[in-house]
C-alpha positions in Angstrom: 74.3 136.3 -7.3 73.5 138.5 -10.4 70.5 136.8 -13.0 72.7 135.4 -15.2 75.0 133.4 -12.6 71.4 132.1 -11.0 70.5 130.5 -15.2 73.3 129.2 -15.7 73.1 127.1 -13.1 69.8 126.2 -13.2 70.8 125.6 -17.2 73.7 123.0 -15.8 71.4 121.2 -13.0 69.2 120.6 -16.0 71.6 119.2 -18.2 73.0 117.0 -14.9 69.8 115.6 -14.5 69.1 114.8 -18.4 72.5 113.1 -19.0 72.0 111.2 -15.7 68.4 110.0 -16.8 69.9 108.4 -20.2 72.5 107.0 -18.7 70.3 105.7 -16.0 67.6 104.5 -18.9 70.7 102.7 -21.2 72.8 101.0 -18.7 69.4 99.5 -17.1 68.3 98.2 -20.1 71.7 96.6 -20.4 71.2 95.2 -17.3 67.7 93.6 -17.8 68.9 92.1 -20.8 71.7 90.5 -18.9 69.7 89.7 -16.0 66.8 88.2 -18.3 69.1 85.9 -20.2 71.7 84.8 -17.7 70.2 85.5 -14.6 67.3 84.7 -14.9 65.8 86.7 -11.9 66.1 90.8 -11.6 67.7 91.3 -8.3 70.6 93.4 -9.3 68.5 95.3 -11.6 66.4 96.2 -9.0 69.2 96.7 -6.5 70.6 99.5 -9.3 67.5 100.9 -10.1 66.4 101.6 -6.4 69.8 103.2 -5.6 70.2 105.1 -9.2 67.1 106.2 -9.4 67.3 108.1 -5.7 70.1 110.4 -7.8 68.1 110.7 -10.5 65.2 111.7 -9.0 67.7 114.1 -6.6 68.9 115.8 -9.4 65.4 116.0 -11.0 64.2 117.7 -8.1 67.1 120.2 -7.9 67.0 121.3 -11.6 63.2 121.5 -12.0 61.5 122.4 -8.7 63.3 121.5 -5.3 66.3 124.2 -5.7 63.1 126.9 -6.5 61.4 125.7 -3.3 64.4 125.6 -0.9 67.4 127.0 -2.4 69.2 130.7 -1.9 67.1 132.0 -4.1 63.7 131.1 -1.5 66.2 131.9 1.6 66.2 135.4 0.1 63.2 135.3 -0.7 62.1 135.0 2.8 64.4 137.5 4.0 63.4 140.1 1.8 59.7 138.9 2.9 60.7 139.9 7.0 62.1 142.3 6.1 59.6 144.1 4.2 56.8 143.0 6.8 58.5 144.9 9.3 59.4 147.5 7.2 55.8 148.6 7.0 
């Protein structure tokens, strides 16, 4: 995977994760408003915030760190590593 390929995607995972997060932050505020005034209690908007967030915070972690840490990229990383080690 030449440079380029590797920034673009790490460009897309980024904008994933950012259109994810406002939709997460606008459709829960929708939801606390509903829950607050007919509700009256914030179980669903718990319930949707605790299973949301989980792919929010996934796709945080795979556009700003957890794709860096694990990824191809480190797998190759690694190889090249070995492969250098026993090179010498």
């Amino acid at each position: 995977m030449d440079l380029r390929q590797r920034v673009e995607k790490k460009v897309d995972a980024k904008i994933k994760f950012e259109e994810n997060l406002y939709k997460y932050l606008v459709v829960n505020s929708i939801i606390a408003i509903i829950c607050l005034v007919f509700l009256k209690n914030f179980t669903l908007l718990m319930a949707v915030m605790l299973f949301w967030g989980i792919d929010v915070l996934s796709d945080f972690l795979k556009a700003y760190s957890f794709e860096d840490i694990v990824g191809y990229d480190y797998r190759e990383r690694k190889v090249e590593e070995e492969l250098s080690r026993l090179g010498d």
